[in-house]
PATORZA-977281 format. One line per field, with one value per residue (C-alpha): y, z, x; residue in three letters. Coordinates in steps of 0.1 Angstrom, whole numbers, plus 2048, in hexadecimal, padded with zeros to 3 digits. Each point is the difference from the previous one (the first is absolute). Layout:
N
north Y, ...
up Z, ...
east X, ...
lumlum Ala, ...
This chain:
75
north 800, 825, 814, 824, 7F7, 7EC, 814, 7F8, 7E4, 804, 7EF, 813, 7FF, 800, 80C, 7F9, 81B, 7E2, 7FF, 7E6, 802, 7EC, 7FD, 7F8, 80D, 81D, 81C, 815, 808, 800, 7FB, 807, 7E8, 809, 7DC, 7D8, 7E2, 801, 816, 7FC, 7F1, 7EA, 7EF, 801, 7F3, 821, 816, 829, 802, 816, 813, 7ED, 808, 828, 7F3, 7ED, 81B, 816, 7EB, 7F6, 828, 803, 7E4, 806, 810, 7E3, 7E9, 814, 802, 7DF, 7F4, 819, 7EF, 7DF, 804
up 800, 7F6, 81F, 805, 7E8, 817, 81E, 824, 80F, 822, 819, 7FE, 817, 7ED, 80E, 7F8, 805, 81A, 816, 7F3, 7FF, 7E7, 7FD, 7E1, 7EA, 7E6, 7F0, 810, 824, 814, 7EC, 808, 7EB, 808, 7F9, 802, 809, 822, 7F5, 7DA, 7FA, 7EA, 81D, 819, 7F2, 807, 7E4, 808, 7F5, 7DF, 7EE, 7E3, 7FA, 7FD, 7E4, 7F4, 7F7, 7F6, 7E5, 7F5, 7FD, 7EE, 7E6, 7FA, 7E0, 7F2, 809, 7F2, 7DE, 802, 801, 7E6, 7E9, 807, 7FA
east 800, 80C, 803, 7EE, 7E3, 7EA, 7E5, 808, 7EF, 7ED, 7F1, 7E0, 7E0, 7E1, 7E3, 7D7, 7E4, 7F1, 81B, 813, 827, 81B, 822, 816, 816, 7FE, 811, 7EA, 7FC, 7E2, 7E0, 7DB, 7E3, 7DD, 7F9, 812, 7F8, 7F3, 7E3, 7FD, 7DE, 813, 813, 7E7, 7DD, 7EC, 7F4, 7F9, 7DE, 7FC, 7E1, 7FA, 7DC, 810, 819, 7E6, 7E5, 81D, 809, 7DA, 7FE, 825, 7F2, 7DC, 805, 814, 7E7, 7E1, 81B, 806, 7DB, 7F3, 818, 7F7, 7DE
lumlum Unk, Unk, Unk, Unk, Unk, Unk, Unk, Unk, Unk, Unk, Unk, Unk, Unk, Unk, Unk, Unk, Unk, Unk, Unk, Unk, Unk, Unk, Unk, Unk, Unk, Unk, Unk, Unk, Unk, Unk, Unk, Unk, Unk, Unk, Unk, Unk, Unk, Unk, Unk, Unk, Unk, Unk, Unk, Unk, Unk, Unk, Unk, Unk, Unk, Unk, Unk, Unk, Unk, Unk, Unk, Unk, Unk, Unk, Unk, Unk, Unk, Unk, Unk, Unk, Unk, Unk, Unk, Unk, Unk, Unk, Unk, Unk, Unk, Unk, Unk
């Protein structure tokens, strides 16, 4: 390996949004995550509830007009 071209390599302490603290090694120091595996739904089984019937009638609005285009030429 050349020396001088490759970053410093830390021990480095990451740390989650829920509390939860990690150590291993990185070229950078101390980093924050807002999520990882103790508390990604993901990992854990449990899904954050999310309003689907608002994306829903936002996209029946968004589309309307395609669909009355699509049946007028159809029929």
């Amino acid at each position: 390996m050349k020396k001088g071209i490759h970053p410093d390599y830390f021990q480095t302490t990451i740390r989650c949004a829920c509390g939860n603290v990690v150590e291993v090694g990185s070229t950078k120091k101390n980093l924050r995550v807002e999520v990882c595996s103790k508390c990604h739904p993901f990992f854990t089984g449990k899904q954050k509830l999310v309003d689907t019937a608002g994306r829903i009638e936002r996209f029946r609005r968004k589309y309307s007009k395609f669909e009355a285009q699509n049946k007028k030429a159809s029929e």
